[in-house]
GUMIRO-735911 format. One record per residue: residue number from 1; chain; x, y, z of N, C-alpha, C in turn. Coordinates in Angstrom, 2 decimals. Atoms other than C-alpha are relative to their C-alpha. Example, Ala and Ser with C-alpha at 12.3 -4.5 7.8 and 13.67 -1.06 7.14 Angstrom:
# residues 2
(1 A (0.89 -1.19 0.00) (12.30 -4.50 7.80) (0.90 1.20 0.00));
(2 A (-0.82 -1.19 -0.06) (13.67 -1.06 7.14) (-0.77 1.09 0.73));
//
This chain:
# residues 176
(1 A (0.86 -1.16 0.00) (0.00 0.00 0.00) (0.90 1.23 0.00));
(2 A (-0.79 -1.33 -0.22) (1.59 3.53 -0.77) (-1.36 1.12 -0.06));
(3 A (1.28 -1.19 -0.89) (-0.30 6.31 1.24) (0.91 1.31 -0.20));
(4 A (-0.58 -1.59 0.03) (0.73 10.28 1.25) (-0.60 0.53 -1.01));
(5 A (-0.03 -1.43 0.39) (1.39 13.38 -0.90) (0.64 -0.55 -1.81));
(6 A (0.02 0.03 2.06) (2.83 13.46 -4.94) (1.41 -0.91 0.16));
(7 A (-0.73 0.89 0.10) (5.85 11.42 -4.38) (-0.49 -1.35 0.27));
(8 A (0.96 1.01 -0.87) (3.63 8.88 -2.69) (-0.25 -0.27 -1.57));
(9 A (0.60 -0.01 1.11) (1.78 9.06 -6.38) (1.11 -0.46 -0.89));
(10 A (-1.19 0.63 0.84) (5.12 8.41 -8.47) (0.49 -0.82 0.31));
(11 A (-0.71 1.20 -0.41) (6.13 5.40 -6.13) (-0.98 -0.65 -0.40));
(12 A (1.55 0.98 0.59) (2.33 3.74 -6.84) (0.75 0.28 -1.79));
(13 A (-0.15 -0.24 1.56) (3.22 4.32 -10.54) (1.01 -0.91 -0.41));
(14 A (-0.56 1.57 -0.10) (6.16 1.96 -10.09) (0.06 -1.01 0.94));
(15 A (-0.12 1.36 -1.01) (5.08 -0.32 -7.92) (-1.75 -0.44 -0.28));
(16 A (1.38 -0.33 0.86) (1.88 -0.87 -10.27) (-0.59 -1.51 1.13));
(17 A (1.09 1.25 -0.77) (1.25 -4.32 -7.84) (-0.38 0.46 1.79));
(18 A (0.61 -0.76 -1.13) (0.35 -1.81 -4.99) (-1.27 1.11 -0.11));
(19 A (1.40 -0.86 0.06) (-3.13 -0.33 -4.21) (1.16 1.29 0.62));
(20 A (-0.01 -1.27 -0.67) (-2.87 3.36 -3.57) (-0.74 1.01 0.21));
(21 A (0.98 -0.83 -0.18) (-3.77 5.97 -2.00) (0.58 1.25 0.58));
(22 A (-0.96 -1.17 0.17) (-2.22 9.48 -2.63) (-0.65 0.89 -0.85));
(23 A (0.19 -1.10 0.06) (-2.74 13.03 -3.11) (0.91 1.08 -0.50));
(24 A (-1.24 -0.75 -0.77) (-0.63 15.67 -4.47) (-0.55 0.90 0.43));
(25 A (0.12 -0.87 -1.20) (-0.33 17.92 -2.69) (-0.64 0.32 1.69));
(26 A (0.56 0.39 -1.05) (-2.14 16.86 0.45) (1.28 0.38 1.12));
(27 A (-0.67 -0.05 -1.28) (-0.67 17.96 4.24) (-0.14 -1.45 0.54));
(28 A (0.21 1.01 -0.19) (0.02 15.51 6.53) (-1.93 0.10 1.20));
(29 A (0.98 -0.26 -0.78) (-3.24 17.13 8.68) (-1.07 -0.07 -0.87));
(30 A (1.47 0.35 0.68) (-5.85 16.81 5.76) (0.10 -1.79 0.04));
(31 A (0.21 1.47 0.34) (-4.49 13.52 5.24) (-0.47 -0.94 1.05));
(32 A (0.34 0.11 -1.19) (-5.07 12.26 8.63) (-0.89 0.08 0.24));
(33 A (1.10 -0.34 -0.42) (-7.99 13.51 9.04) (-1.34 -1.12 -0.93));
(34 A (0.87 1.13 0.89) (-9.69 10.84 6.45) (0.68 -1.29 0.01));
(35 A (-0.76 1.60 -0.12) (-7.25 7.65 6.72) (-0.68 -0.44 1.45));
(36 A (0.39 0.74 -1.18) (-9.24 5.77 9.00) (0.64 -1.20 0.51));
(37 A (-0.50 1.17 0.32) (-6.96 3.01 8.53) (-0.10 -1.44 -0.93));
(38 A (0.46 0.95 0.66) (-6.93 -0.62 6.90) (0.42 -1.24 0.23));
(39 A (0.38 1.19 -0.91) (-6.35 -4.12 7.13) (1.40 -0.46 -0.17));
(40 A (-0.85 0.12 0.63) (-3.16 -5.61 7.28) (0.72 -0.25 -0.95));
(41 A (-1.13 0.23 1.02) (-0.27 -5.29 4.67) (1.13 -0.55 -0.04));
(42 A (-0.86 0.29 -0.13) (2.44 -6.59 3.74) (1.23 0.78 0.04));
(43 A (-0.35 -1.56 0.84) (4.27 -3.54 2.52) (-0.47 1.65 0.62));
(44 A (1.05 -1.49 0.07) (3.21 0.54 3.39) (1.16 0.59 -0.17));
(45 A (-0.81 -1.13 0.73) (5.14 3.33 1.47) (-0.30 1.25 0.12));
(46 A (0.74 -0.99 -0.14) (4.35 6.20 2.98) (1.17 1.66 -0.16));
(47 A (-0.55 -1.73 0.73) (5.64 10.25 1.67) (-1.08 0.78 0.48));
(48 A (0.85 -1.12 -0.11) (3.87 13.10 3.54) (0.72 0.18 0.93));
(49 A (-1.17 -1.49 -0.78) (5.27 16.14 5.36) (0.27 1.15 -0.54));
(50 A (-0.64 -1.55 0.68) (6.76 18.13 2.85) (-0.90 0.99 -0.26));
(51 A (0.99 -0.83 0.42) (3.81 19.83 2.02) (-0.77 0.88 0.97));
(52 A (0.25 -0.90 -0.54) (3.38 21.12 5.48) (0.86 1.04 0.30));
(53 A (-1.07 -1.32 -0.25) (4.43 24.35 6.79) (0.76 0.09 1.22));
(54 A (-1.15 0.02 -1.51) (6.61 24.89 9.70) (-0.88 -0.03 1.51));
(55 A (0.53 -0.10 -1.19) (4.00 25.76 12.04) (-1.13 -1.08 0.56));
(56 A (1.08 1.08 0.23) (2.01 22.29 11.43) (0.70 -0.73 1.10));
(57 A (-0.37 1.13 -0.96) (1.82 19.38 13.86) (0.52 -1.25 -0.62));
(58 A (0.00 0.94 0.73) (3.32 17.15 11.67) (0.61 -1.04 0.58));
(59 A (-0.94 1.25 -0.54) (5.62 14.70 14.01) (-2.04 -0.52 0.62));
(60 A (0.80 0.63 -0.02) (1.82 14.32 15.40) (-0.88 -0.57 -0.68));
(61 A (0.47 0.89 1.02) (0.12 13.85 12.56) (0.06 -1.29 -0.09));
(62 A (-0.95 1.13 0.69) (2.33 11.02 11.25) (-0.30 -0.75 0.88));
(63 A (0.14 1.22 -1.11) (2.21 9.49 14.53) (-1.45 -0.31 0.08));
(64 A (1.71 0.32 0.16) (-1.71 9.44 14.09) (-0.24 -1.11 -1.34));
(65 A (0.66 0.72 1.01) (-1.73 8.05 11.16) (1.09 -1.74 0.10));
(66 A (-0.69 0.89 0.17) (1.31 5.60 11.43) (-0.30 -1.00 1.36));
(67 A (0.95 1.07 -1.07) (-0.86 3.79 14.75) (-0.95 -0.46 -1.15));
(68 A (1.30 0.86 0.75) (-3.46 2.97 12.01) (0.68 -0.58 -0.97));
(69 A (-0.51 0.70 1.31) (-1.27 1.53 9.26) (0.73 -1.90 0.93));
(70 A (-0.35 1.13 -0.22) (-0.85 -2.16 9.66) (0.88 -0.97 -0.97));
(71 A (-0.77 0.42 1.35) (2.21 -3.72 7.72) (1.15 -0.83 0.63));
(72 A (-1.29 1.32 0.21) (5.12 -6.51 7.49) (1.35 0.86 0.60));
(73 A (-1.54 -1.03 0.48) (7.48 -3.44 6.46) (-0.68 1.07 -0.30));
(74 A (0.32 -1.83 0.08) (7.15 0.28 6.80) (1.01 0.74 -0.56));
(75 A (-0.69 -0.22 0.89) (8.86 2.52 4.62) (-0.19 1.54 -0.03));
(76 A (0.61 -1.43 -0.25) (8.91 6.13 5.40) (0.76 0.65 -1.34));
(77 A (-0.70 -0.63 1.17) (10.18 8.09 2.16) (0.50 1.27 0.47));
(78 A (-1.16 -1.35 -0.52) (13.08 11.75 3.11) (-0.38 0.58 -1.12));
(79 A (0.22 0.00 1.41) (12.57 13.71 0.30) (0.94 1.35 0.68));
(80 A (-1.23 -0.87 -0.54) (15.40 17.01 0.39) (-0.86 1.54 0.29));
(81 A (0.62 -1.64 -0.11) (12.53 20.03 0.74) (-0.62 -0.68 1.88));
(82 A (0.70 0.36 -0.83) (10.86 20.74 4.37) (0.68 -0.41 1.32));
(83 A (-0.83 1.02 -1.43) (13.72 19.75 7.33) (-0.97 0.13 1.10));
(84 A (0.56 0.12 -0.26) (10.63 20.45 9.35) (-0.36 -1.29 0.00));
(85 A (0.39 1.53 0.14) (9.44 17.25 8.30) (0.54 -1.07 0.12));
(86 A (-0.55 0.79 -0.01) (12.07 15.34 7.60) (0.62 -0.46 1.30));
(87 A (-0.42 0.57 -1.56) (13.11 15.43 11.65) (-1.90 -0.38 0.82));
(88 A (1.10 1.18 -0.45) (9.39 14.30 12.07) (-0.02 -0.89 -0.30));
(89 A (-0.12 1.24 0.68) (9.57 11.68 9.64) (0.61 -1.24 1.01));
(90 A (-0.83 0.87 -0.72) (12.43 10.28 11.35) (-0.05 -0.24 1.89));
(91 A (0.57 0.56 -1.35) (11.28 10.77 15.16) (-1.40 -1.22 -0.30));
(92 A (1.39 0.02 -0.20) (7.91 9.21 13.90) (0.86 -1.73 -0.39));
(93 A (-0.66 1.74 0.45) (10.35 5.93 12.03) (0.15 -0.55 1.00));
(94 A (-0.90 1.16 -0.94) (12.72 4.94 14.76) (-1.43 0.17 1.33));
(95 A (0.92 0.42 -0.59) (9.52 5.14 17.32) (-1.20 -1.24 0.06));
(96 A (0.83 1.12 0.19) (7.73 2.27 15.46) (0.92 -0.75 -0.70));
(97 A (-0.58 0.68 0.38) (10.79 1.08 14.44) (-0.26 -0.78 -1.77));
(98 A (0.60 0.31 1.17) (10.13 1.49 10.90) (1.36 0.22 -0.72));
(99 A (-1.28 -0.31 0.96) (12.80 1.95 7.76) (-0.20 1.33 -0.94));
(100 A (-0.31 -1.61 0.61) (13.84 5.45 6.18) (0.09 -0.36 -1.39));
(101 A (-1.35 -0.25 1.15) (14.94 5.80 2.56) (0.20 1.61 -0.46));
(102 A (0.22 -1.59 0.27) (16.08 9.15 1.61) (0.32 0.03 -1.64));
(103 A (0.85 -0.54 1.26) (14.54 10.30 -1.44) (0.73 1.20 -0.38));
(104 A (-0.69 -1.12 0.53) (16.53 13.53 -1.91) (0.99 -0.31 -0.97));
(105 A (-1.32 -0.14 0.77) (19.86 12.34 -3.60) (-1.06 -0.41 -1.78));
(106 A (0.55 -0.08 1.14) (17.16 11.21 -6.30) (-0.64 0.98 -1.21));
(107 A (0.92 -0.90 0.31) (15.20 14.23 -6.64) (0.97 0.87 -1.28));
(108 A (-0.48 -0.97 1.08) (15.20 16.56 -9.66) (0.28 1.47 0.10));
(109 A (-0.03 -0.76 0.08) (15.08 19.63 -10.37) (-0.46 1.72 1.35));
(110 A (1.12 -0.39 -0.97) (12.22 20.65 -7.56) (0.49 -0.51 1.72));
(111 A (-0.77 0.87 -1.07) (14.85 19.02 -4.90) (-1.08 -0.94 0.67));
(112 A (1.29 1.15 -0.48) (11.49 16.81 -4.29) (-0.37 -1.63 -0.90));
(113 A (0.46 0.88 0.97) (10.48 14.57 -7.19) (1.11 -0.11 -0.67));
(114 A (-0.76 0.79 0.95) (12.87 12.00 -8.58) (-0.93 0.34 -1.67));
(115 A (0.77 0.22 1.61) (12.66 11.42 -12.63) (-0.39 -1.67 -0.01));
(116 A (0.60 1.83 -0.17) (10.99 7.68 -13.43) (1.18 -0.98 0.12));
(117 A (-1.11 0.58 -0.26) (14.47 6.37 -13.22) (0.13 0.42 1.57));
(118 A (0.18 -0.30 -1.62) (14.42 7.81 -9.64) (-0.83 -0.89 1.11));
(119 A (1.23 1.19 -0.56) (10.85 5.90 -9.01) (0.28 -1.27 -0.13));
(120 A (0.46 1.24 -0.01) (11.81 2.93 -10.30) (1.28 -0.06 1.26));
(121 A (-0.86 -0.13 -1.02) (14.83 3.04 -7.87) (-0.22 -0.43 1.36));
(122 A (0.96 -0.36 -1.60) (12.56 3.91 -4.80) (-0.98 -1.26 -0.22));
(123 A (0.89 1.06 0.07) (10.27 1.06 -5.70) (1.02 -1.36 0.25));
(124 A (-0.81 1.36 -0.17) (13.21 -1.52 -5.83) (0.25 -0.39 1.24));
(125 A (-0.69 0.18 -1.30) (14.58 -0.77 -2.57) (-1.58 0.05 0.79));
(126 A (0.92 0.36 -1.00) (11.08 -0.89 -1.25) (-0.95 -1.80 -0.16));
(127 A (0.24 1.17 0.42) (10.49 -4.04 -2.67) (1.12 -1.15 0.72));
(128 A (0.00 1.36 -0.91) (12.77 -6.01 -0.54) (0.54 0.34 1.30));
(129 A (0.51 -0.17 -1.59) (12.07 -6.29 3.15) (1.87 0.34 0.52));
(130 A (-1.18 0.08 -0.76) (16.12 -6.24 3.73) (0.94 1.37 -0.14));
(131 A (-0.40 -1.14 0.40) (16.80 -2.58 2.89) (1.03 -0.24 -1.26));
(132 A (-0.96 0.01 0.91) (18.30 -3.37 -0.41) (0.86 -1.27 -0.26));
(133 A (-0.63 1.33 0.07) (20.39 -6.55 0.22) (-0.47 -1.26 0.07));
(134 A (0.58 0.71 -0.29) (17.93 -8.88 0.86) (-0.29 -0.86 -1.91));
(135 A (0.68 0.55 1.13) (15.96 -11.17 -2.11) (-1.02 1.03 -0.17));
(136 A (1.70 -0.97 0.08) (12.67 -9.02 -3.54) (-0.69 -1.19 0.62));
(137 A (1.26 0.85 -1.30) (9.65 -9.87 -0.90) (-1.03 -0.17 -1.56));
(138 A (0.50 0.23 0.39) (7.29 -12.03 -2.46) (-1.27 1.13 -1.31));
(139 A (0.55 -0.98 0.44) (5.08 -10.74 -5.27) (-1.91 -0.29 0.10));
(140 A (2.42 0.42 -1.16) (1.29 -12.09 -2.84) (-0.27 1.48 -0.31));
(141 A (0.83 -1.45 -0.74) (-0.71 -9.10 -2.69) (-1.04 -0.21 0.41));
(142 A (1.16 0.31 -1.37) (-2.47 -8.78 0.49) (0.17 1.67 0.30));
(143 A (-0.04 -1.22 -0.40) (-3.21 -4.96 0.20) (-2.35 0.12 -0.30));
(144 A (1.31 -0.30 0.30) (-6.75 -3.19 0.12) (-0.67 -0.46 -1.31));
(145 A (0.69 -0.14 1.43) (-9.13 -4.07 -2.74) (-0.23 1.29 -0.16));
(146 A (0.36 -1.05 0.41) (-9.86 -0.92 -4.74) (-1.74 0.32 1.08));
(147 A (1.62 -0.66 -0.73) (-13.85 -0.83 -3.43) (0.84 0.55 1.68));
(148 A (-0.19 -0.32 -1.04) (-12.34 -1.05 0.42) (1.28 1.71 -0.12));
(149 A (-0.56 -1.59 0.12) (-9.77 2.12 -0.78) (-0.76 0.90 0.37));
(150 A (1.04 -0.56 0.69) (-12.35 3.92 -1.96) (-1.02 0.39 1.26));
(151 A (0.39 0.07 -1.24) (-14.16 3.29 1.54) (1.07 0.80 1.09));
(152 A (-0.97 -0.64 -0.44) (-11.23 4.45 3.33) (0.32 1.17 0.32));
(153 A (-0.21 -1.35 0.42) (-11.18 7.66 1.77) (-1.22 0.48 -0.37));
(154 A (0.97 -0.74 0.78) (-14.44 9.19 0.95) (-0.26 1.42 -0.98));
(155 A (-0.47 -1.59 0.05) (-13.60 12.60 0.88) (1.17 0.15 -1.08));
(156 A (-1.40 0.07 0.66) (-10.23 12.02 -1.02) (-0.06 -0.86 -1.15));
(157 A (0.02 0.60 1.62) (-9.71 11.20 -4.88) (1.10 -1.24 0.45));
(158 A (-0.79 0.90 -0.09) (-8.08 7.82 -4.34) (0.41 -0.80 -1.41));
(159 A (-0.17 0.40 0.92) (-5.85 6.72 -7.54) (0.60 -1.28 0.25));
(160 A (-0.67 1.52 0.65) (-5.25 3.33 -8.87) (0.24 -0.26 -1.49));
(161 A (-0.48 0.45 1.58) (-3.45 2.17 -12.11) (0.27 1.45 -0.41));
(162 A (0.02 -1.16 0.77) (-2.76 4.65 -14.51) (-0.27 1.44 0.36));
(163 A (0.89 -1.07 -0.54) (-2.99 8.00 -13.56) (1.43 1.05 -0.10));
(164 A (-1.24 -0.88 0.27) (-1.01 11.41 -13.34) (1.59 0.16 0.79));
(165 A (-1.47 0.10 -1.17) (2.59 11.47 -11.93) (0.57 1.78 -0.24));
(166 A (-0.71 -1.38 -0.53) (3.59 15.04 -10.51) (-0.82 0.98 -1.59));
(167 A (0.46 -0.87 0.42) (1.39 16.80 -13.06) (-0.10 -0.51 -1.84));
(168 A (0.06 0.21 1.11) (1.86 15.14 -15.87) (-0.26 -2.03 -0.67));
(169 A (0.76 0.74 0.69) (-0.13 12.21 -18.16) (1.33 -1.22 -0.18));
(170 A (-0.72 1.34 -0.03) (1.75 8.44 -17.60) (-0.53 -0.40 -1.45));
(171 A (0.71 1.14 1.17) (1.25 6.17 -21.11) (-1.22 0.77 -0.32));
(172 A (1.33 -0.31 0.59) (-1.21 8.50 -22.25) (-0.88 0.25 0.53));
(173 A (1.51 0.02 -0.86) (-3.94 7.98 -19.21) (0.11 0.90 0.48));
(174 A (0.52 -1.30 -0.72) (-5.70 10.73 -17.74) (-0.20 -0.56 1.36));
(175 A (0.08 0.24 -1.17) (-5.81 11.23 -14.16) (-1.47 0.20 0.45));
(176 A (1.28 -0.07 -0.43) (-9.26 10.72 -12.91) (-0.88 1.03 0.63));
//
């Protein structure tokens, strides 16, 4: 399952055998405020922070939302905008004893968003449970069905398959 903000959206894009459920541009306080949680995963890829502002609760946020995520392997994504965030991120990891990757040395232009050589990158190393050295974790998927997403989120455009990455049209498909 990859949950968050527009990087969140370009890791679902390569990691097409994960439901998602991402926003760009979403805080981590709207987002929160509709993730009711879901059932366990094997997997959760989660990117949100950067998009708040300094004066946001975001180490609580995160910690709100990262009690409702149920998973194998947690996967918090760094991205290089926001050090606000990124020292929540990381109080909010080593508290549930989750795994970091930092997303910045990828990023482009926007010191935020890798290019699809970036994503597929960030998808590899979240693909096996051993930070990188391990075998790739099975390819079961035991994530949300689309209807239960969809439930999840009422309020929130929840994309699956095909759809826009950082503003712009994947293979042609329109973003819903």
């Amino acid at each position: 399952m990859v949950l968050g903000d527009s990087l969140a959206v370009g890791v679902g894009q390569a990691r097409p055998d994960c439901q998602m459920a991402a926003v760009t541009g979403i805080t981590s306080e709207r987002y929160v405020q509709f993730f009711s949680g879901m059932r366990h995963v094997r997997t959760a890829i989660i990117s949100l922070g950067v998009n708040d502002g300094e004066g946001a609760a975001t180490q609580d946020n995160l910690s709100r939302l990262r009690a409702r995520v149920r998973a194998d392997t947690v996967y918090w994504l760094l991205t290089g905008g926001n050090p606000h965030a990124r020292d929540a991120i990381r109080a909010v990891a080593v508290r549930f004893g989750d795994r970091l990757i930092y997303a910045a040395p990828l990023a482009g232009a926007d010191r935020i968003h890798p290019d699809r050589t970036g994503y597929a990158r960030l998808a590899a190393e979240t693909r096996s449970a051993g930070g990188g050295n391990s075998p790739p974790a099975s390819r079961y998927q035991d994530f949300l069905s689309p209807a239960s997403a969809y439930q999840a989120f009422p309020n929130i455009k929840v994309w699956n398959g095909p759809h826009n990455l950082n503003g712009a049209t994947v293979n042609g498909a329109r973003p819903p």
